[in-house]
N, C-alpha and C positions, 0 to 999 in steps of 0.2 A: 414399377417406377416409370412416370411417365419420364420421353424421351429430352424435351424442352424445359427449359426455364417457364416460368410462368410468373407474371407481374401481378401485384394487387388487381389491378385491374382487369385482366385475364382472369384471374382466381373467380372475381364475381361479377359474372357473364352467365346469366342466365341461370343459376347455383342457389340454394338455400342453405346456410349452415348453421347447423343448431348443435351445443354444448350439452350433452347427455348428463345423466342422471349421476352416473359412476365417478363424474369428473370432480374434480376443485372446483373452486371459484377461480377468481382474479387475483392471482398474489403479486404482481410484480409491486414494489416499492419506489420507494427513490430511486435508489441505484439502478436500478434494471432504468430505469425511466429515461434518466439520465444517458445512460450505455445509448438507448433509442435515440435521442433527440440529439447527441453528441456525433452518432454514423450519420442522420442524415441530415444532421447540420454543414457537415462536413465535406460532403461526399462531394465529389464533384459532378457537373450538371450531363458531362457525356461517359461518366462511369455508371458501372451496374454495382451493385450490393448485394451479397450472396444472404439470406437469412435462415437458410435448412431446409429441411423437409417439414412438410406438412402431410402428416397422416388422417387421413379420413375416410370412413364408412357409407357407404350410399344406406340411407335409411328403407327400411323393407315397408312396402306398401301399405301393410296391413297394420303398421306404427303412423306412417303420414297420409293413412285416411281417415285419424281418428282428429288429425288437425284443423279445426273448422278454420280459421282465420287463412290459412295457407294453401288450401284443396284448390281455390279458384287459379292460384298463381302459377301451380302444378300441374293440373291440367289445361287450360287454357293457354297459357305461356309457355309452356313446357318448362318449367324451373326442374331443374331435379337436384331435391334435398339432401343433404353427406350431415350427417355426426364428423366433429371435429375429434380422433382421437388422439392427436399430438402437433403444437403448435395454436392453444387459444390463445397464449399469455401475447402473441405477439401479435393473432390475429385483433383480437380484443384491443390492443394498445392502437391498431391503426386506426381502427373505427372508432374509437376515442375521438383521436388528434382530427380526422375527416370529419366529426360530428364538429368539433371545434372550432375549425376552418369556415365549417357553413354558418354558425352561430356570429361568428366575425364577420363575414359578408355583409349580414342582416345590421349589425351594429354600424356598418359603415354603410348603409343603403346604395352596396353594391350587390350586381343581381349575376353577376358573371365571376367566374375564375376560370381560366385556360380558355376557353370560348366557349365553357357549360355555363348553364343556367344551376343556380342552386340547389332549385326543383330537381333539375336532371340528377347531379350528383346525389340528392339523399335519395331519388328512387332507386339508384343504381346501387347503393352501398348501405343504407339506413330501412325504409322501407319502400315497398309499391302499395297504390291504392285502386280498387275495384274503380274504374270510371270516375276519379274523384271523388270518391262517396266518402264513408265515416268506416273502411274497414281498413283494415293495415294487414299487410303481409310482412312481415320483419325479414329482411335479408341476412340477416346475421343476429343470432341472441340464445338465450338458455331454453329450457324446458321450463313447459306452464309451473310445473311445483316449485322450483327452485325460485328461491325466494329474489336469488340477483335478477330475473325475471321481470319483474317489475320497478326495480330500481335500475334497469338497464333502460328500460321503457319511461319511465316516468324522470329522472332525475337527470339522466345523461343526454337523452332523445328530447326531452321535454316534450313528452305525448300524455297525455289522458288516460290514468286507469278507469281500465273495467271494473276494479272491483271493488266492493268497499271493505275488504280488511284492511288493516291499519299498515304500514310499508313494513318490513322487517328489517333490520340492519347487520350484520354480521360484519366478519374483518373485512371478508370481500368486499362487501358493497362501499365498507372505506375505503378501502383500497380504490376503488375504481371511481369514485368520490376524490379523491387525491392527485389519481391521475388526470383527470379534466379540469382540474382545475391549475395540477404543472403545467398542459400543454394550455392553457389560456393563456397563462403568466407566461408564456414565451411567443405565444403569436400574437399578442397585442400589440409586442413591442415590434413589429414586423410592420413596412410597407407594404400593399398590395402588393407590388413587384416581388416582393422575397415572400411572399406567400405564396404564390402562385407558382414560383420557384419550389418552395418547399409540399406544396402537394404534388407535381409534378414529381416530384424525386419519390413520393412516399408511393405512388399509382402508379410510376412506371419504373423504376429502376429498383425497388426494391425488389430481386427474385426468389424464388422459391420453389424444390422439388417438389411435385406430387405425388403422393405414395397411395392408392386407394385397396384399403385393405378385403384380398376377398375372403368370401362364402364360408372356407374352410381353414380361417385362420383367427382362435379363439382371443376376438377384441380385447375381454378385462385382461388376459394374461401379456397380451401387446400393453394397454396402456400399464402397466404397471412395468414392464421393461421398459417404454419411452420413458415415463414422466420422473423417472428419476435419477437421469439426469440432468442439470442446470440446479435451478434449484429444486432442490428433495422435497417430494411427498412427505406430509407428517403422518406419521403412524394412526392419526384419525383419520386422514386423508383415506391411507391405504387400506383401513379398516373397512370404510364405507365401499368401498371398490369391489372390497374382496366376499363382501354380505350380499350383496349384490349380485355378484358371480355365482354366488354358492344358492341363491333362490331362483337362480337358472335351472339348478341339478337336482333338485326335488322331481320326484316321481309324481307329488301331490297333484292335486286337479290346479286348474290354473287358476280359479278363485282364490283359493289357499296361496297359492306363489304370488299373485296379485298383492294381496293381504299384505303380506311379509315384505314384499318389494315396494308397496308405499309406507308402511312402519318405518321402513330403513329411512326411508327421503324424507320425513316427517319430525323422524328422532336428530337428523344432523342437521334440519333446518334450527331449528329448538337450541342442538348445542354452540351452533355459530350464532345465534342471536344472543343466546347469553356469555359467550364466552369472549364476544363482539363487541358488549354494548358501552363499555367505557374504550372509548376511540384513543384515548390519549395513555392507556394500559392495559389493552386487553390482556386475558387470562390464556395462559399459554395451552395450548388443547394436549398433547403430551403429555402434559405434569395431570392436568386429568383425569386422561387415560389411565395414567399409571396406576394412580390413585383407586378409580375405581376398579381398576383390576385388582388389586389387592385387597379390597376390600369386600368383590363378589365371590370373587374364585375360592378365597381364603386359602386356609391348608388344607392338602390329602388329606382323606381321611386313611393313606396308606402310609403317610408320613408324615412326622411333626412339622417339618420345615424345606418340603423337597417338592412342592407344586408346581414352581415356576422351573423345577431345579437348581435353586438357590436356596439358600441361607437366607428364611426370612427376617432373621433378628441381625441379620448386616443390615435389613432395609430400614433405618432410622427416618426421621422425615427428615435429619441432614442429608442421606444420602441416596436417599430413594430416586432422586432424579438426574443424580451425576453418574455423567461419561456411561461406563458400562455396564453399572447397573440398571441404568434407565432401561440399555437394551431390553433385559433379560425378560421384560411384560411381554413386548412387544414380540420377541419369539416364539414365545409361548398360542399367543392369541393367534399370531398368522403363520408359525411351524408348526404349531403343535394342535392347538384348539379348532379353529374355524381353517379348514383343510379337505379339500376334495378329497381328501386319500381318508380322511375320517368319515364322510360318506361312503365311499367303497369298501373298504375295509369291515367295517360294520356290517354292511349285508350281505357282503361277502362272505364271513366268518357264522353271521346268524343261517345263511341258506344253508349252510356245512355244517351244522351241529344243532339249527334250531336253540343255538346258548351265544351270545355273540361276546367274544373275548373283548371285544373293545366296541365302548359305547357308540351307537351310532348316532352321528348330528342329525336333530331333526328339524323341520320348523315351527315345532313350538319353541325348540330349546334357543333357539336363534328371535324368537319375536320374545321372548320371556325376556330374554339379555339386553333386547336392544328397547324394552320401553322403562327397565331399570336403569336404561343410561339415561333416559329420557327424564326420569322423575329425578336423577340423581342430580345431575346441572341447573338445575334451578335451586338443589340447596349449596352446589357446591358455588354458586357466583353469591349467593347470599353471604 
């Protein structure tokens, strides 16, 4: 843990921060929004505002030399790039509200806030560009696959896509759709003066610990102890984290982990665009999950009704997703089923008898799984 407090503005000094692969989207809502714009509405102009720890990773060379758009601003600049693994929902919400703020500038053909130029501010928080040219380095955003990716880019940032797939929408990308346009609905109604005011508060008195997590302390098992607290990971959330983890621990060559580690990023783009795409009711990804769980797994074939270790004729479609039966998938998939210790255990048992007592996870059995999720959610939003 670093020693100081550190301000928005501190935080992105010189810094690249990019939302890995293992992560969520954007969930905060109203309320969370609210919570936000209510502290530092509030706050007074010579107080500080404590907001947690922010956990992050310094990304390993041989992941941000693969980044074309970013290599110039890294080596030349010296930016040095962090994975955010705890704290985007908040980071994510400032960079909203400061996209906001500049957006409002431009509308009132003002070219200053605090004594920065506009320009300044988005290179310092939004992007930098090669000598004014046509390249962008994003100071803060997702991973190229991730679909928020381009609707952080294009809808929020209002930049120019690269590319011509069609945008993808998920709750996230609502969500963060929602957000910008709360914080509109509240700084239009704002004078200069109480703008100015209010970025001020959000760049410098808002604080925050730094935690940078090292070398020998395994990230997904950290982010899955952070991020559940506040609000709770949903059990697809922690699925996708945990698939992910587990395409680390293959022996396989790393084309083969490759394979499996963008099937995963590819199958849960697919289930937040369909499970996403009615904004005003999405499909609860949970109820899903469960669903499909029940429906791949089926029963033992060592027991009529003891797979999940339940009773599956309790699981009615009245009850299959209340209170604690809901649980019962979900332990199964991340106790029982997709578990490093079923890795080990497996080959551990097969090196000792050459007969291995308990089946070992492979990655076939994990890319077989996860592209029947893939095919299943397009009948299951149907």
């Amino acid at each position: 843990m670093e020693d100081s407090l550190k301000s928005l503005s501190k935080l992105f000094t010189e810094k690249l921060y990019r939302i890995p692969d293992y992560q969520r989207g954007y969930a905060w809502t109203e309320k969370q929004l609210m919570d936000f714009w209510g502290d530092l509405d509030s706050l007074e102009e010579d107080k500080k505002h404590y907001l947690g720890v922010l956990t992050q990773e310094q990304v390993p060379e041989k992941i941000y030399d693969k980044w074309e758009d970013d290599r110039w601003i890294i080596k030349y600049k010296s930016y040095k790039p962090y994975y955010v693994v705890d704290g985007q929902q908040r980071l994510t919400t400032a960079i909203i509200l400061i996209q906001v703020i500049i957006e409002s500038l431009k509308e009132e053909e003002k070219d200053k806030i605090n004594f920065r130029s506009a320009s300044d501010i988005k290179s310092k928080y939004i992007y930098d560009s090669k000598d004014e040219g046509i390249s962008r380095s994003y100071i803060f955003g997702y991973e190229k696959d991730n679909p928020s990716y381009e609707f952080l880019k294009t809808r929020i940032f209002l930049e120019q896509s690269d590319s011509s797939e069609t945008l993808q929408e998920t709750i996230y990308t609502h969500n963060l759709e929602f957000a910008k346009e709360f914080f509109a609905e509240n700084i239009k109604k704002l004078k200069l003066e109480a703008k100015e005011i209010i970025y001020r508060k959000l760049t410098q008195s808002l604080l925050f610990n730094i935690y940078t997590i090292s070398s020998d302390i395994d990230v997904f098992v950290a982010f899955e102890t952070m991020n559940n607290r506040g609000q709770p990971l949903s059990y697809l959330e922690l699925l996708k984290n945990r698939l992910i983890y587990l395409s680390t621990k293959f022996e396989d060559v790393d084309d083969e982990k490759n394979k499996l580690r963008n099937s995963i990023n590819e199958t849960w783009k697919t289930m937040y665009h369909h499970l996403g795409k009615n904004k005003d009711k999405p499909l609860d990804d949970d109820i899903f999950l469960s669903n499909h769980s029940h429906i791949y797994f089926g029963k033992s074939s060592k027991s009529d009704n003891d797979y999940f270790g339940i009773d599956f004729d309790l699981l009615s479609s009245n009850t299959i997703y209340s209170g604690k039966k809901r649980g019962y998938y979900s332990t199964y998939l991340l106790e029982k089923k997709f578990t490093v210790k079923s890795l080990i255990e497996g080959k551990n048992n097969k090196s000792r008898s050459n007969k291995s007592t308990q089946e070992t996870l492979t990655v076939s059995e994990i890319y077989d799984y996860v592209q029947n999720l893939k095919q299943s959610v397009g009948l299951w939003y149907k």
